[in-house]
Each structure stands twice: as structure tokens, then as C-alpha cells.
BALOBA-1460 file (C-alpha; in Angstrom, 3 decimals):
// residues 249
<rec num="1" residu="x" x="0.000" y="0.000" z="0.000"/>
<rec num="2" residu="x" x="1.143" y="3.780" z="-1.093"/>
<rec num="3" residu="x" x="2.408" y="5.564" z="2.318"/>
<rec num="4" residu="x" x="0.827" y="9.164" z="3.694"/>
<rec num="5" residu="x" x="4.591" y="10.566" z="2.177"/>
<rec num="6" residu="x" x="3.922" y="8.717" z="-0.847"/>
<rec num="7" residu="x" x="1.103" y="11.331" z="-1.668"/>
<rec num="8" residu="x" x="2.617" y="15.179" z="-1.686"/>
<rec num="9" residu="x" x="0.567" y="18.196" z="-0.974"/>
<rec num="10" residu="x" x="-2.526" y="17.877" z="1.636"/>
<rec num="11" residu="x" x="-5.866" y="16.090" z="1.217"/>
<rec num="12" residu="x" x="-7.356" y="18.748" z="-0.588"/>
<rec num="13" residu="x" x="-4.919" y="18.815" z="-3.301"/>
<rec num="14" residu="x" x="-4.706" y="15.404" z="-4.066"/>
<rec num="15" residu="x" x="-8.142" y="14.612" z="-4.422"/>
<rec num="16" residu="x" x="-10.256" y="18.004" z="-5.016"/>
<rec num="17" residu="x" x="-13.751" y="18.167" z="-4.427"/>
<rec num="18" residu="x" x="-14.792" y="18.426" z="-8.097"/>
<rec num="19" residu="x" x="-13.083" y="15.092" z="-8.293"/>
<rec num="20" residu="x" x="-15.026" y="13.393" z="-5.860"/>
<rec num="21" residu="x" x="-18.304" y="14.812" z="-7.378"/>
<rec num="22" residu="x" x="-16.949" y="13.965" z="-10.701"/>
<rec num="23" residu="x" x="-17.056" y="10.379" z="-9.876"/>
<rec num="24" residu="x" x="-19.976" y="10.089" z="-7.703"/>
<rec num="25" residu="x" x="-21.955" y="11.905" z="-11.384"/>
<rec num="26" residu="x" x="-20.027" y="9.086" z="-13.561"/>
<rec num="27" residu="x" x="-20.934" y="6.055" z="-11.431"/>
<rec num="28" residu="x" x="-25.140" y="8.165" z="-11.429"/>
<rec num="29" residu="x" x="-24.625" y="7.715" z="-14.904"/>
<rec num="30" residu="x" x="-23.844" y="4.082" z="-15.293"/>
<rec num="31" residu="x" x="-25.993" y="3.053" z="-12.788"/>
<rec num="32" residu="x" x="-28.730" y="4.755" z="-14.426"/>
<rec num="33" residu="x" x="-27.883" y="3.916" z="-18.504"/>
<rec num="34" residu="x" x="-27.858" y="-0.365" z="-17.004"/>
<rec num="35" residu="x" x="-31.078" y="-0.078" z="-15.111"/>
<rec num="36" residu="x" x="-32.443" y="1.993" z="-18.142"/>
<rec num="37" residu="x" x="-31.841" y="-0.711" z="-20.595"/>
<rec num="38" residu="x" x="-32.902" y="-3.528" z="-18.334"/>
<rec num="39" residu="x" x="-36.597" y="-2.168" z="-18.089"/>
<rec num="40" residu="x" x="-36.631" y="-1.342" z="-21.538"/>
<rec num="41" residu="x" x="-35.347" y="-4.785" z="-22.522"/>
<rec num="42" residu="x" x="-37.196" y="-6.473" z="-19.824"/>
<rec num="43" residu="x" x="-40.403" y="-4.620" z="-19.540"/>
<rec num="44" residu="x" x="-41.184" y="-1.911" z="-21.983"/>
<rec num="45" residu="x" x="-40.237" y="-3.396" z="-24.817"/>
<rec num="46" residu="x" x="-43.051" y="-4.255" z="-27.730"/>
<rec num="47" residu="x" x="-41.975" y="-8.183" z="-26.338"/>
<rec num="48" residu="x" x="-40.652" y="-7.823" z="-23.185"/>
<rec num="49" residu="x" x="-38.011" y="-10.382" z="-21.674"/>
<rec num="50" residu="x" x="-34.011" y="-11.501" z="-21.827"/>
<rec num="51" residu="x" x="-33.762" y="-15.175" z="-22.600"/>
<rec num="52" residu="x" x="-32.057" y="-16.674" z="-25.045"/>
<rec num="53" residu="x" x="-35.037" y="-19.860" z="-26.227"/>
<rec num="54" residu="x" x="-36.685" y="-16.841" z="-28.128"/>
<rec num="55" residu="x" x="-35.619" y="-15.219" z="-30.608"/>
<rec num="56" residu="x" x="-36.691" y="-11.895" z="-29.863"/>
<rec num="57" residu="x" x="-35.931" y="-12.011" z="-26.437"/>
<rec num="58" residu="x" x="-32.157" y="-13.350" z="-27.534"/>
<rec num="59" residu="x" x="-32.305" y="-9.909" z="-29.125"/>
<rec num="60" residu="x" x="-32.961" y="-8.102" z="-26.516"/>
<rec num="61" residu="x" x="-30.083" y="-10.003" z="-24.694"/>
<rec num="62" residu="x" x="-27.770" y="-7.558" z="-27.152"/>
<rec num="63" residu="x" x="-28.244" y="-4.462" z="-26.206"/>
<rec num="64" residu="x" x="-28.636" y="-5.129" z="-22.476"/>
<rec num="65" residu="x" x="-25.496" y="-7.074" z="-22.319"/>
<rec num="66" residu="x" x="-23.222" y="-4.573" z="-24.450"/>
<rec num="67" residu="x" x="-24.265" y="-2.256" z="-22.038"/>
<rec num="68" residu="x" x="-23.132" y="-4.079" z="-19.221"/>
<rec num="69" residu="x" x="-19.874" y="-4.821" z="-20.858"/>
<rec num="70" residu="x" x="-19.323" y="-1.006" z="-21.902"/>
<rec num="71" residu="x" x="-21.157" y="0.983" z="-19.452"/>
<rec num="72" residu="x" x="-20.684" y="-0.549" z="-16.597"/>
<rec num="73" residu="x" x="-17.429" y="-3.138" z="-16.515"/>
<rec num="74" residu="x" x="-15.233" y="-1.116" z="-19.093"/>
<rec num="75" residu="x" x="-15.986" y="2.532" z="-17.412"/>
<rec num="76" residu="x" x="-15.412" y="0.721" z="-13.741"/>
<rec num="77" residu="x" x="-11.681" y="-0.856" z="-15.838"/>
<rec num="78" residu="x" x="-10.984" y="2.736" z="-16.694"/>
<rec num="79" residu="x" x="-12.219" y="4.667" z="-13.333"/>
<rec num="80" residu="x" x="-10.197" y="2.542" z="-10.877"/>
<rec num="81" residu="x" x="-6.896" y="4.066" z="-11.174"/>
<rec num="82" residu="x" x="-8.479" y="7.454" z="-10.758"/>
<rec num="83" residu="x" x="-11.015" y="6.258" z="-7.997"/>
<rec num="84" residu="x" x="-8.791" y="3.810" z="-5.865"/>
<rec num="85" residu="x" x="-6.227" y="5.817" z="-5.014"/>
<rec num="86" residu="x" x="-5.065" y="4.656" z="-2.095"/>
<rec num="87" residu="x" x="-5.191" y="0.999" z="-3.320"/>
<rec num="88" residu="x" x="-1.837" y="-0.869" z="-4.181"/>
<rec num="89" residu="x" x="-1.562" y="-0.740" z="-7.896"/>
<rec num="90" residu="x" x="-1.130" y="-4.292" z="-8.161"/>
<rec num="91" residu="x" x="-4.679" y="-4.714" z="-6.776"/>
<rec num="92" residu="x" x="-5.707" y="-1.900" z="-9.041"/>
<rec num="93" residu="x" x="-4.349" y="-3.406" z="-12.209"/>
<rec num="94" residu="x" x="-5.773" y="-7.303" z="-11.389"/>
<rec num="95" residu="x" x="-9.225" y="-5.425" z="-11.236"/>
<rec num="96" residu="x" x="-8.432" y="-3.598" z="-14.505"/>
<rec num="97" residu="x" x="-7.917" y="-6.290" z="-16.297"/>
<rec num="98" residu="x" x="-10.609" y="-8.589" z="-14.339"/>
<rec num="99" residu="x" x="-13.487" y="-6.070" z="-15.355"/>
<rec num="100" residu="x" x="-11.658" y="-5.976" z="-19.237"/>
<rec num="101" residu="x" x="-11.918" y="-9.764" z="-19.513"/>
<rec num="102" residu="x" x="-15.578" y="-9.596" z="-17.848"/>
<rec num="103" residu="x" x="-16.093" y="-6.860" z="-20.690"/>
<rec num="104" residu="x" x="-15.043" y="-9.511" z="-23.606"/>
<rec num="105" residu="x" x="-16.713" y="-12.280" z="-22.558"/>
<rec num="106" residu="x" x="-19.983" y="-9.640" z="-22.486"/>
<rec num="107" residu="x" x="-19.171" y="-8.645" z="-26.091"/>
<rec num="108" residu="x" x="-18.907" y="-12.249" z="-27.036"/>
<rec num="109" residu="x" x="-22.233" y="-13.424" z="-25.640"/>
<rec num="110" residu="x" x="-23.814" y="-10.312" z="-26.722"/>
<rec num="111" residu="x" x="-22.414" y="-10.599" z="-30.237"/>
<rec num="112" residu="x" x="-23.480" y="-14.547" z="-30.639"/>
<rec num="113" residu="x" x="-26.880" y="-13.313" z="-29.478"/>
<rec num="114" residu="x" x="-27.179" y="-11.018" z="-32.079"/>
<rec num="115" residu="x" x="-25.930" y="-13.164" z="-34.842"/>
<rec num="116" residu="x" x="-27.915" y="-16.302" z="-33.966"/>
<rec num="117" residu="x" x="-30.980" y="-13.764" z="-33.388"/>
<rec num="118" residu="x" x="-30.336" y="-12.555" z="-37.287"/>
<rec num="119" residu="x" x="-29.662" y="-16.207" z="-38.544"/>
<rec num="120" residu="x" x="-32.825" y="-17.275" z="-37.196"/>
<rec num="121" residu="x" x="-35.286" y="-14.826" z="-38.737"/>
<rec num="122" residu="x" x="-32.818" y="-14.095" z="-41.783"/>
<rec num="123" residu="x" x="-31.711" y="-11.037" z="-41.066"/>
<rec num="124" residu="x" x="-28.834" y="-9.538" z="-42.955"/>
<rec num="125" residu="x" x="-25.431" y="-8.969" z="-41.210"/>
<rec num="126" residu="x" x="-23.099" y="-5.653" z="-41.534"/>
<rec num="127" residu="x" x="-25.671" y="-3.867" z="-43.571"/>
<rec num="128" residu="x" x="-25.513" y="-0.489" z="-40.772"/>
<rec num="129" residu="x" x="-23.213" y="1.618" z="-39.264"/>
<rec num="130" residu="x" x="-23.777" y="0.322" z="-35.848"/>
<rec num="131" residu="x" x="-22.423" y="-2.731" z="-37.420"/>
<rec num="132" residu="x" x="-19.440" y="-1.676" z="-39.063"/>
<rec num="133" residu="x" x="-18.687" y="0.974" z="-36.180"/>
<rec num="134" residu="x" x="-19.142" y="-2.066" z="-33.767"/>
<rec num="135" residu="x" x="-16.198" y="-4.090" z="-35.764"/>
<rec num="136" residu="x" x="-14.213" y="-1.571" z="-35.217"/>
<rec num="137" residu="x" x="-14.467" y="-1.410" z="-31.512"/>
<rec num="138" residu="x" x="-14.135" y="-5.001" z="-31.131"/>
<rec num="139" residu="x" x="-10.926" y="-4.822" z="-32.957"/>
<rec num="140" residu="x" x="-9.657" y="-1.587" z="-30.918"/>
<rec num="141" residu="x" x="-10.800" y="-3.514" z="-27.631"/>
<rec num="142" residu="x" x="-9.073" y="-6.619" z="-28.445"/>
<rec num="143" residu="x" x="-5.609" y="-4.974" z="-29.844"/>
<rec num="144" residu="x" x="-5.590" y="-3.090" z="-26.359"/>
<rec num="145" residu="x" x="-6.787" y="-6.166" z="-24.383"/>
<rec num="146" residu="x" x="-3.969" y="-8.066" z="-25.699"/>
<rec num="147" residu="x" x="-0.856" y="-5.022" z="-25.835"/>
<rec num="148" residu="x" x="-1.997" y="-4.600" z="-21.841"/>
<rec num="149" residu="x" x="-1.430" y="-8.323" z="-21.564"/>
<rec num="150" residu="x" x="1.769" y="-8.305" z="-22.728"/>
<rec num="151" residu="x" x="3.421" y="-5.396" z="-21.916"/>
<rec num="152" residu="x" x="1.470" y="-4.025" z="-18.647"/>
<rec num="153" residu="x" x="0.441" y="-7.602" z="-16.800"/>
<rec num="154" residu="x" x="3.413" y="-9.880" z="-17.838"/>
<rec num="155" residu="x" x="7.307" y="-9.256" z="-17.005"/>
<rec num="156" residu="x" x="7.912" y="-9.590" z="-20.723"/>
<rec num="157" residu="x" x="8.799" y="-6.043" z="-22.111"/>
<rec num="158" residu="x" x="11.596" y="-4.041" z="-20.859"/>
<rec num="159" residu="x" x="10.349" y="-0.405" z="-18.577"/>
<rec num="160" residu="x" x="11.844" y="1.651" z="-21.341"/>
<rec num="161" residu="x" x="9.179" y="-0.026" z="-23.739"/>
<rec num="162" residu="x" x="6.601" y="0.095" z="-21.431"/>
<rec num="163" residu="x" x="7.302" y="3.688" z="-20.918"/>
<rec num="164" residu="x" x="6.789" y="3.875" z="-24.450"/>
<rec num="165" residu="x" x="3.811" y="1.700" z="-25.203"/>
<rec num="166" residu="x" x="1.560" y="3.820" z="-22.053"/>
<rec num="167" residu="x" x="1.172" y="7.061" z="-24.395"/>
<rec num="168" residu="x" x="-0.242" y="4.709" z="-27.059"/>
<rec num="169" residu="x" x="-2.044" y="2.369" z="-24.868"/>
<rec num="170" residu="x" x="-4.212" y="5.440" z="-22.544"/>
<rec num="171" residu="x" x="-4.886" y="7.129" z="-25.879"/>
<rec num="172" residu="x" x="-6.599" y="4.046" z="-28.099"/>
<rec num="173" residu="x" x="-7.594" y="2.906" z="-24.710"/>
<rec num="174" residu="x" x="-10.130" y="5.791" z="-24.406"/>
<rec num="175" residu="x" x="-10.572" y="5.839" z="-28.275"/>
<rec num="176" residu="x" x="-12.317" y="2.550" z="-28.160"/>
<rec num="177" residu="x" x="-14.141" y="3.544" z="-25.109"/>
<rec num="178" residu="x" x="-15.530" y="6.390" z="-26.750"/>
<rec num="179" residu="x" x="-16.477" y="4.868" z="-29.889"/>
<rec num="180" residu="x" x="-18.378" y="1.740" z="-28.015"/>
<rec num="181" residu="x" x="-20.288" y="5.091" z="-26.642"/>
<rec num="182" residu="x" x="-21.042" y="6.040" z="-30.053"/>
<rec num="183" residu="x" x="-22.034" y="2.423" z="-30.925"/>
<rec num="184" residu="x" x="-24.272" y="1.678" z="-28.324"/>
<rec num="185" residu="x" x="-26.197" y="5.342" z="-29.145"/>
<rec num="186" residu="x" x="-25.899" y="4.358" z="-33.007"/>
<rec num="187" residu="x" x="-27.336" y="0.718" z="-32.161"/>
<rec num="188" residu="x" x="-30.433" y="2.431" z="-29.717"/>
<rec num="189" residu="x" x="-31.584" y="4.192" z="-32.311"/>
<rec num="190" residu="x" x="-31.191" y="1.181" z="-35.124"/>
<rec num="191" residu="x" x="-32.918" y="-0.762" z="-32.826"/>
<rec num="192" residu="x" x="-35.865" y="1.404" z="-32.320"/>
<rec num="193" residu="x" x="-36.255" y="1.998" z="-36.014"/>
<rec num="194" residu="x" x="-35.303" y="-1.693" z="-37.467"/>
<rec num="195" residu="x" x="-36.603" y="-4.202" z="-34.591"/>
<rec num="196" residu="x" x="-39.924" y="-1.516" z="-34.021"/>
<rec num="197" residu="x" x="-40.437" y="-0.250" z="-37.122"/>
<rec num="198" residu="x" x="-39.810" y="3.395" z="-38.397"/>
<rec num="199" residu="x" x="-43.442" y="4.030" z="-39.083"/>
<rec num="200" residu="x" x="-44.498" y="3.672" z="-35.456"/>
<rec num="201" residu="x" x="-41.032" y="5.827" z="-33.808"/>
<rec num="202" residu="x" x="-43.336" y="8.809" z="-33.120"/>
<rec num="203" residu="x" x="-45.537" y="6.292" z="-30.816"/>
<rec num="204" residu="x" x="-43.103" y="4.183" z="-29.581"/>
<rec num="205" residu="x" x="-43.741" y="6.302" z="-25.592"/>
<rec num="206" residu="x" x="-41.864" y="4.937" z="-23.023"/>
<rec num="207" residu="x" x="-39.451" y="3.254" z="-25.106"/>
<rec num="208" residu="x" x="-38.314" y="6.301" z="-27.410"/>
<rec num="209" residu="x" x="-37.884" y="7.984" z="-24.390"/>
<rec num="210" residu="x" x="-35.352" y="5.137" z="-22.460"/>
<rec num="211" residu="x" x="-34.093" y="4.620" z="-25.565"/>
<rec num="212" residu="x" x="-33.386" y="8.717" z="-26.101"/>
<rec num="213" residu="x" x="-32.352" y="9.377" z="-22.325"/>
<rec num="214" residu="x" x="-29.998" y="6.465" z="-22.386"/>
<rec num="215" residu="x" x="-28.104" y="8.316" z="-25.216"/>
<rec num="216" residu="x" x="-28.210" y="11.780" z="-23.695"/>
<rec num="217" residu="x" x="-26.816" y="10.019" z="-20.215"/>
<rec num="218" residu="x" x="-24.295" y="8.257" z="-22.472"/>
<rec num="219" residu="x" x="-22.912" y="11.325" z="-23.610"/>
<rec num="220" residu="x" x="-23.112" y="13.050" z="-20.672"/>
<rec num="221" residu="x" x="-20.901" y="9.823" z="-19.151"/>
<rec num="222" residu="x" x="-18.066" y="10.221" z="-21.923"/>
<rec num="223" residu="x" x="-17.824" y="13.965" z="-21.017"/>
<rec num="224" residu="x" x="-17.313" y="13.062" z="-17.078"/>
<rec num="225" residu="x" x="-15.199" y="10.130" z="-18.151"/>
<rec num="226" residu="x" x="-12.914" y="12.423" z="-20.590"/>
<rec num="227" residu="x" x="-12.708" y="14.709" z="-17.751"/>
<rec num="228" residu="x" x="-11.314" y="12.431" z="-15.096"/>
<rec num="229" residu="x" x="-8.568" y="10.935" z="-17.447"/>
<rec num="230" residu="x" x="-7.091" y="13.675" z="-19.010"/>
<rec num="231" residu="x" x="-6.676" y="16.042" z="-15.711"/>
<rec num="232" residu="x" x="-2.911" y="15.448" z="-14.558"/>
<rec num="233" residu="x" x="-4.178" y="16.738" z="-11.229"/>
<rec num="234" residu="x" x="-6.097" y="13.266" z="-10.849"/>
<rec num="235" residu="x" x="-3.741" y="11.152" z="-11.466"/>
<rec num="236" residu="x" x="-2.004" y="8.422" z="-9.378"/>
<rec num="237" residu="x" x="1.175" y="10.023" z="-7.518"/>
<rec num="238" residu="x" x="4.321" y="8.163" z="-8.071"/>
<rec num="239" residu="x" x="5.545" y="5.695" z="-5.628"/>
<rec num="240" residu="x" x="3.997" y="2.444" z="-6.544"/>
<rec num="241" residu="x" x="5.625" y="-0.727" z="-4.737"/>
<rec num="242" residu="x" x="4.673" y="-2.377" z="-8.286"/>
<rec num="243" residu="x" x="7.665" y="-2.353" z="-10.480"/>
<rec num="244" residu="x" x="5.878" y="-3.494" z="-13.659"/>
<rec num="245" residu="x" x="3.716" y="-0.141" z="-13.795"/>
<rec num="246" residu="x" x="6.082" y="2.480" z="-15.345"/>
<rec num="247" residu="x" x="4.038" y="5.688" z="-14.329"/>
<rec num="248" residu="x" x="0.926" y="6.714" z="-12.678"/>
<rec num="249" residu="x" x="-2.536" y="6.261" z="-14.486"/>
């Protein structure tokens, strides 16, 4: 664990107040974009449920679980260094990449519902944006998933390299954060005008409006979450007992 001299400056400095009410707004957010989707998924939508014996229900299970993966495990992955600041880094960086591998295995369910959902009522594949904007992510996500591996979690690369490899690995780290945000509000509104029907959008009620707030909240999330990570004043001091974690997060 960091020491009280590990930390320079006073309380107030280290972690200001807008920090602290930062992060209490982000983790609002998240909590509000998953319980959003659930009910609209589960409750409001023209057939309600999450299952994966029907069809539309293994639809539904799409949405709801790449919002889990995105919102809530891949902002938490990103959010710890900033938020557990007085948490060995070693414990901080098994959680990062705990919640990133809960975040894949999310995507991969979520994906395989999707495309078995579209098999079964013979629905074409990559014909939107969502979907070619939601290749892209997964290839961003996977590139970083597997650079972290190598040069972050295992004694492989040399601290010189890894010292070299953090620049590009924060930046296309929050890149494919950003665009999964972009996705998910891309794939809301595909899914309220493909799966309900563009005729009926001006009646859909209760679920144009989850479906709208969830995309306002979304963007409201990536503005708090840009915020948090690109203030130096925020960041981890040095001192880690960790030697495989070149410089503070």
C-alpha cells in the first residue's frame, strides 16, 4: 500500500472536491444507462423479456449485455486508477484487467446473441453503421486487451518499452471507449427503427424515451469520463511498490 509521504501536498490537493463529485456523477450515470436498458429490454419493450429460447428475447439479450460490458465493466476498468487511489496498484491493475476480460466475454455473448438472433429470422449482417462501427471497436478492444497483456500484466517487455507503449495504450484505450459510446447510441436508435419499425417511432412512448435518455446520459458519461482521465491533477502520484507499472494512471 502507497504511504501518507507517498502522496505530496494535503488532502485537498490530491483529491479536489470536483473530483469526488466527478465520480460520484459518472458512477449516477452508469448506474442509471444499465437499469435503463434492463426495463426497456425487460419490460417496456413491444416483447418484453431476456432469454435466449426466443428469438426476440435473444435480441434483446444484445443491447442489455453490451451495455453491461461497456457501461458498466469497461468505465469501472478505466475509473479505478483514478477512484482507488489509495489501493496498491497491483490490486488496481488485477481489477483492470478482471473487469476488461468480464467486458469480452460480455461482447462475445452479446455478439453470438445477435448473430444467432439474425440467422434465425434471416436477417442480414453488416448492412448499418452500428455494425461496421461495432467491428471496429471489437478490434480496438481486443488490440488493447492483448498489448496490456503483454506489456502491462506480464514481465515480458523491458520499462523503457513500457514507458513507451503507455502514451499509445491510454490514448486508443479511451478511443475505443468512446467509440463503443457512439455504438451503443448508433445501435439504440437502429434498434428502435429496425426491430420496431420506423413508421411507429413517433408512438413508440416509453421506449423512445429510455431509448433517447440512455443516449443523452451516455454522452453526458463520456464527457465526465474524458474529464477524469485527461486532468494530470487526478492522477495516481508516483511511488507504486509495483515495479511493472512504469508511471501513474
Amino acid at each position: 500500500m502507497e504511504k501518507e509521504n507517498d502522496f505530496p501536498g494535503t488532502q485537498r490537493e490530491r483529491q479536489p472536491r470536483v473530483f469526488y463529485v466527478s465520480g460520484f456523477f459518472a458512477q449516477c450515470c452508469v448506474v442509471a444507462v444499465c437499469v435503463m436498458i434492463g426495463l426497456w429490454m425487460g419490460l417496456y419493450s413491444s416483447e418484453p423479456g431476456l432469454g435466449w429460447t426466443n428469438l426476440t428475447h435473444r435480441s434483446h439479450l444484445h443491447p442489455f449485455l453490451m451495455v453491461l460490458a461497456v457501461v458498466f465493466c469497461s468505465t469501472e476498468a478505466i475509473l479505478i486508477y483514478r477512484m482507488l487511489r489509495s489501493v496498491s496498484k497491483p490490486i488496481v491493475k488485477g481489477l483492470h484487467v478482471f473487469l476488461h476480460t468480464v467486458t469480452l466475454a460480455l461482447v462475445a455473448t452479446g455478439l453470438s446473441a445477435m448473430i444467432e438472433f439474425k440467422n434465425g429470422v434471416k436477417f442480414p449482417h453488416l448492412y448499418s453503421a452500428h455494425s461496421w462501427f461495432g467491428l471496429i471497436v471489437v478490434f480496438l478492444y481486443v488490440s488493447q486487451y492483448v498489448v496490456g497483456i503483454v506489456f502491462f500484466l506480464l514481465p515480458t517487455a523491458s520499462e523503457n518499452t513500457r514507458q513507451a507503449m503507455l502514451p499509445f495504450h491510454k490514448f486508443f484505450g479511451l478511443c475505443a471507449y468512446f467509440f463503443a459510446l457512439i455504438t451503443i447510441c448508433i445501435g439504440i436508435f437502429d434498434f428502435l427503427e429496425s426491430f420496431v419499425g420506423a413508421s411507429v417511432y413517433p408512438n413508440l412512448g416509453t421506449q423512445a424515451r429510455l431509448g433517447n435518455a440512455c443516449c443523452l446520459i451516455l454522452l453526458i458519461l463520456g464527457g465526465i469520463v474524458m474529464h477524469m482521465m485527461t486532468r494530470s491533477a487526478y492522477a495516481r502520484p508516483n511511488g507504486s511498490e509495483n515495479p511493472f507499472e512504469p508511471e501513474p494512471l
